[in-house]
N, C-alpha and C positions, 0 to 999 in steps of 0.2 A: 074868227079873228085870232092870230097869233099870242099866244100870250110872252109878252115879255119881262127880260130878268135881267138886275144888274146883281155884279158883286161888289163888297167891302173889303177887303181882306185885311186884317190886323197881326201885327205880329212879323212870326219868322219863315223863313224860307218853307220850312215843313207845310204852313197854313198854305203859303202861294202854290206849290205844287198840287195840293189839294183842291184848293179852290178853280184852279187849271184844269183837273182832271173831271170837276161837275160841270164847267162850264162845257168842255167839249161832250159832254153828257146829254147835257138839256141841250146843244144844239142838233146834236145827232137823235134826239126828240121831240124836232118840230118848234124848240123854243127858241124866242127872237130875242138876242145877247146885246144890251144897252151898256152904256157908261153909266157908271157912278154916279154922276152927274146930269143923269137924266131920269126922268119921270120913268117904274116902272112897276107891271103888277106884284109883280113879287122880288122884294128884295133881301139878299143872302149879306147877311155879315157874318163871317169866317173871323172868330174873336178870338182876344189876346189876355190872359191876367198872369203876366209872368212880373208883372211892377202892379203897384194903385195908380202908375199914368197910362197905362196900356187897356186898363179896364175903365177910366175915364175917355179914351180914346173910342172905344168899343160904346161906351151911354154915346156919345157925340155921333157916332157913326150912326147909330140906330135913329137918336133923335134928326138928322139929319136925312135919311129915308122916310122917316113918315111927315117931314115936313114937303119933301118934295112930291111925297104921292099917300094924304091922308086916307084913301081908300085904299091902298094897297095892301101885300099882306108883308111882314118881316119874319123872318125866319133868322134866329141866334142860334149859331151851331159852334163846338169848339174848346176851347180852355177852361171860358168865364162863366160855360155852362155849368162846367164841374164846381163850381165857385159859389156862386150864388144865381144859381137858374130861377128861383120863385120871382126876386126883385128885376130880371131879363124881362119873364113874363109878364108881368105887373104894370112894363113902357110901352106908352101908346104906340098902337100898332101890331103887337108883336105876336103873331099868332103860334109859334113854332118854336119851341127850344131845344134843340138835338147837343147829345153828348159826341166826343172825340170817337166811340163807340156805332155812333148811328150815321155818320156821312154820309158814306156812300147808299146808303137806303133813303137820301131826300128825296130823291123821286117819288118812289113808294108813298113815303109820309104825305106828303105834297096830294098824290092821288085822293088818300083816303080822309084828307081833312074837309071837315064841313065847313058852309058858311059861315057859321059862329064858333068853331072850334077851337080850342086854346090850349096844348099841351106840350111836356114836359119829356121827354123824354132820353135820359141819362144814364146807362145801363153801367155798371163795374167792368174793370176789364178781362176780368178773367173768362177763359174760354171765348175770346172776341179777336175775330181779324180784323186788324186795322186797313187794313191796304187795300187796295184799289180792287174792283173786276178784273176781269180778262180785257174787258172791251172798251175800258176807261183809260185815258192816260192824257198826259198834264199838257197838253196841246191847247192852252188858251191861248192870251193874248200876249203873249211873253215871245221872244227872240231868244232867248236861251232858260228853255223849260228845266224844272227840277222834276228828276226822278225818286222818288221815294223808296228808299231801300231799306229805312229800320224806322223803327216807333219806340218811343218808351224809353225811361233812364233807370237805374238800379243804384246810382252814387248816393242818392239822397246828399245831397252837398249841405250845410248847413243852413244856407240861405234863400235855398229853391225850392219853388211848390214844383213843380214840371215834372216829377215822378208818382205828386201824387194826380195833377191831369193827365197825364197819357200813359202812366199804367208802368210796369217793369220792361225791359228792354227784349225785343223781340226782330227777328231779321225777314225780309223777304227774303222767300226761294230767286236764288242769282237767275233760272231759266224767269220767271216773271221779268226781273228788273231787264234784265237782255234783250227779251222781245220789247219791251216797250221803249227801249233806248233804239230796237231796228223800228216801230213805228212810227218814231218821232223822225227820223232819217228820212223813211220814206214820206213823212210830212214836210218835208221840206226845212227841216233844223238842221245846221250844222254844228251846236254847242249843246250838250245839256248839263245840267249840274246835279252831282251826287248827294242829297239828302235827306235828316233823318236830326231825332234827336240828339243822339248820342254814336254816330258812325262808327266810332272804331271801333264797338263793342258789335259789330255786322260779323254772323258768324252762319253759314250755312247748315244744314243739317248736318252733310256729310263734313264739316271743319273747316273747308273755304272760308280766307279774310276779305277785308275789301281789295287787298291788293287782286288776289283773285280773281274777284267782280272785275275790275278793272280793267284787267288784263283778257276778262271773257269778252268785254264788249268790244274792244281793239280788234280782237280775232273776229267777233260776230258782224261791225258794221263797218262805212268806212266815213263815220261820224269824225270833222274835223279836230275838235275838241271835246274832252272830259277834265270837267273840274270837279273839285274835289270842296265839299262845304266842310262849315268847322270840325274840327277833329280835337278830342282833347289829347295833353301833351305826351301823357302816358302809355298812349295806343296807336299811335305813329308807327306802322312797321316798317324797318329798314327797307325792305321790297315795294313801299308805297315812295319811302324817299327817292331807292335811283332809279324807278320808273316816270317820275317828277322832273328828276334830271336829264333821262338819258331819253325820254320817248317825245317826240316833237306834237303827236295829238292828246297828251295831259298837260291837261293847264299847270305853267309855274306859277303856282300862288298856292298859298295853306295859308288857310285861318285857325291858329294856334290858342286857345283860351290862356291867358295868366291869370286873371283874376290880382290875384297881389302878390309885389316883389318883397314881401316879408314873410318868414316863417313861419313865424309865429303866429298872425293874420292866417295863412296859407292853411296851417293846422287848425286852428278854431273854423275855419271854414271846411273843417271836411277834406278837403281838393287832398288827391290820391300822389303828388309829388313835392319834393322842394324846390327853390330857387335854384340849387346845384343840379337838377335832375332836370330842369326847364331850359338851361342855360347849353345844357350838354345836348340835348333836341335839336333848338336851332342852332348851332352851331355845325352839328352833321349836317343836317340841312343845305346850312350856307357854303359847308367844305364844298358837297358834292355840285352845285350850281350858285352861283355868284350871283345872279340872277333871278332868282324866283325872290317872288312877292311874300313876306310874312306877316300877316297880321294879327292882332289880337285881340282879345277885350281884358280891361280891367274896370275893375271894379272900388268906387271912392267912396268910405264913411259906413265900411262893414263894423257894424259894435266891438269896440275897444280900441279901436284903430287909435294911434297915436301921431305924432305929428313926428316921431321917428319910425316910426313903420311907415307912414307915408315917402318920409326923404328917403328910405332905404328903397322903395318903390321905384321912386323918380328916378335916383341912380343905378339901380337893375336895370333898367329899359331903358336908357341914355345908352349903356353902353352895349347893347342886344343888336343886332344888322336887323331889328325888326322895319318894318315897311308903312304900317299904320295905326294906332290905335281906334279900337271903339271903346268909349269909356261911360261907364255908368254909376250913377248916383247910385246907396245902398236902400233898397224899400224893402221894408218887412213885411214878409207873408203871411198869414194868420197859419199857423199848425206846422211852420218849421221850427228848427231851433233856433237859429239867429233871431227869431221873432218875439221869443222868451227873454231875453237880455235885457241887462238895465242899462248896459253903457251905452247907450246910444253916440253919436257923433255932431254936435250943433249943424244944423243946416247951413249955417253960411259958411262953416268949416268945408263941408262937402261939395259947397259950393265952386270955391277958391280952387279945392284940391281937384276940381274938374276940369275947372279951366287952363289951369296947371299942364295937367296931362293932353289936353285939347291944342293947348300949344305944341307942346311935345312932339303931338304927331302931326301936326303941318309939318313942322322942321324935318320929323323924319322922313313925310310924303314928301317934300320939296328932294331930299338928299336923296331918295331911290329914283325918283321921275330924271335927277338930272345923269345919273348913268346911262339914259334913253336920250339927251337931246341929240338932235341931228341924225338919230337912228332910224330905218324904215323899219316898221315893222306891220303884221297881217293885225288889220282891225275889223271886228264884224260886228256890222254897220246896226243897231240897234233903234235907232228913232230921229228922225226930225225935229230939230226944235223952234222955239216960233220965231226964231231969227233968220229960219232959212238954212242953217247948219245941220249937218248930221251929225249923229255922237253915236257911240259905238265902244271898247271894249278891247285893251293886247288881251294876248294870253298870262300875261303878269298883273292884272287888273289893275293897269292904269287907263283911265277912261281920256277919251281923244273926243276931239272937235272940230269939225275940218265942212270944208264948202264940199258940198255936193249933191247928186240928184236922190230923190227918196226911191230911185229902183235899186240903190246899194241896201237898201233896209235889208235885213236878213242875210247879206253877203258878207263875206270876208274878202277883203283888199289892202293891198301894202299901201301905207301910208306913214311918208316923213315926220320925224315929231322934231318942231322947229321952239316952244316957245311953251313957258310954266305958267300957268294959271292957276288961282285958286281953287283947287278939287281938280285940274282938269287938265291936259296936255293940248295947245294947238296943234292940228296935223297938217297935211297938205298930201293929200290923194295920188299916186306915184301914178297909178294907171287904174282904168275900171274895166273887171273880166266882165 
């Protein structure tokens, strides 16, 4: 009898590529790939503790597997292992806890576990490949797969554990990332997306940046799109900007991190530039294409934060040609330094100042979407939804929604953008190749 496996996956683009990459794993060994939401022998939660809501997210997921299949086995692999792996093990069900270290060996682990076996397994990073096989790659369930091309961060930013889970910053060799960006082509993908912890710090042995990488897979496949995942401000090379602008198969869109429009905030945080050094990024940016998509995260109710470091925030990024914020609440990590601080920020403070900025970036996504109204543009058609509608994806990450048949899934087609929605552009489909 087959045995079958669903995934969880928690967290960031890094984890889904990952998690992509075991699934086409275990189906290329005989294993039979369920939903989430359905009953299965063994279930994989790919975990997240970059917040205390991400690793609440991560107990729900787990507790939510072994309600639907009490005999099943769970298996925690991931961030929240580095965290607190004994109390992972300790939740009903969970027979497996693999480190950021041990992924790609689930199989292996999986083989050798007994019927009552229960272990722990979180190895340090030193001397340890993160990345993928030769014969693995992130061909799940996904319409526009991520490639994995670096691991690991070196900033230690004030606020972040994510250096001390995935280890200091290390690159795949660009001949890896190329071949698996021509397997995914010849898998029938026409997007993939470039990521990694900390990308710009992506450096080959022999010196190649990402613009590099970039530039090899344009030559290597004839992949309609490559997008580019978050990039901090600092490591944006000129070469990655006007190949952004000037090259029709990279995606216009960069996700830019701010974190906070105050200095002062900016410096207690770590973060390696100022608001004058932020400001002057997108700006080149915006010179060279009017057009591409910026977005950002910041970050509300970092310790000391003042209600004038806030307004100087609000006003930074009011007047930035940014495109959308993602904004988050400040949680403290146990064994960074923000975590040591006594000035905390009142919760309903951080609250306010969220929703604040949650405004902000409607009004800015409304103001970028409406330079698109009445414009055809190629959309690649992503999923079905249960109205009947497909949704789908520009190259400027504005998401569309338009009547059509589910064989556009996985295609790209011109389609009209007539009308603004909440989150969403209506389209109307020009023609179907």
């Amino acid at each position: 009898m087959t045995t079958t496996v669903n995934f969880r996956t928690l967290g960031c683009r890094l984890n889904q590529s990952e998690s992509d990459a075991l699934q086409f794993a275990f189906e290329k060994y005989g294993y039979m790939i369920v939903p989430p939401d359905q009953a299965a022998d063994i279930s994989i939660v790919n975990s997240c503790a970059v917040t205390r809501q991400a690793e609440a997210k991560t107990r729900g997921a787990i507790s939510a597997a072994h309600r639907m299949a009490p005999d099943g086995k769970i298996v925690v692999m991931g961030c929240y292992s580095h965290t607190n792996a004994r109390q992972l093990l300790a939740m009903d069900g969970v027979r497996l806890v693999l480190g950021n270290c041990e992924k790609y060996q689930l199989l292996e682990y999986l083989e050798q576990l007994g019927d009552s076996d229960c272990q722990i397994i979180a190895s340090p990073f030193e001397n340890y490949d993160t990345f993928a096989p030769a014969d693995y790659i992130a061909a799940g369930a996904h319409t526009r797969p991520h490639i994995k091309i670096q691991d690991g961060c070196s900033y230690y930013c004030a606020y972040c554990i994510i250096p001390y889970l995935r280890g200091p910053t290390r690159s795949r060799p660009p001949e890896d990332c190329i071949r698996e960006a021509r397997q995914l082509e010849e898998n029938g993908f026409h997007e993939v997306v470039l990521t990694g912890i900390n990308i710009g710090t992506y450096r080959s042995s022999d010196g190649h940046d990402i613009t590099d990488l970039v530039e090899g897979m344009l030559a290597a496949t004839r992949l309609s799109r490559i997008r580019i995942s978050s990039i901090e401000p600092n490591l944006v090379p000129d070469g990655l900007i006007q190949l952004i602008a000037q090259e029709p198969r990279v995606c216009r869109h960069l996700h830019i991190p701010l974190q906070s429009g105050s200095d002062r905030v900016l410096q207690a945080m770590k973060r390696r530039y100022t608001t004058a050094e932020y400001q002057s990024v997108i700006e080149k940016i915006y010179r060279e294409n009017e057009r591409v998509c910026i977005g950002t995260d910041v970050m509300v109710g970092f310790p000391g934060e003042t209600r004038a470091d806030f307004d100087a925030m609000q006003s930074f990024i009011e007047q930035l040609p940014l495109s959308y914020l993602h904004v988050f609440r400040y949680s403290p990590r146990p064994g960074t330094v923000a975590a040591e601080r006594e000035d905390s920020v009142p919760a309903g403070e951080k609250k306010e100042r969220s929703a604040i900025l949650r405004q902000l970036s409607n009004t800015k996504r409304k103001r970028f979407q409406q330079r698109f109204l009445y414009r055809t543009e190629e959309v690649l058609w992503e999923q079905q939804n249960y109205d009947g509608r497909i949704s789908g994806l520009t190259d400027h990450y504005i998401r569309v929604k338009a009547a059509g048949a589910a064989d556009l899934l996985n295609r790209c087609s011109p389609a009209k953008l007539l009308r603004i929605k909440p989150g969403y552009m209506e389209g109307k489909i020009s023609r179907e190749q």
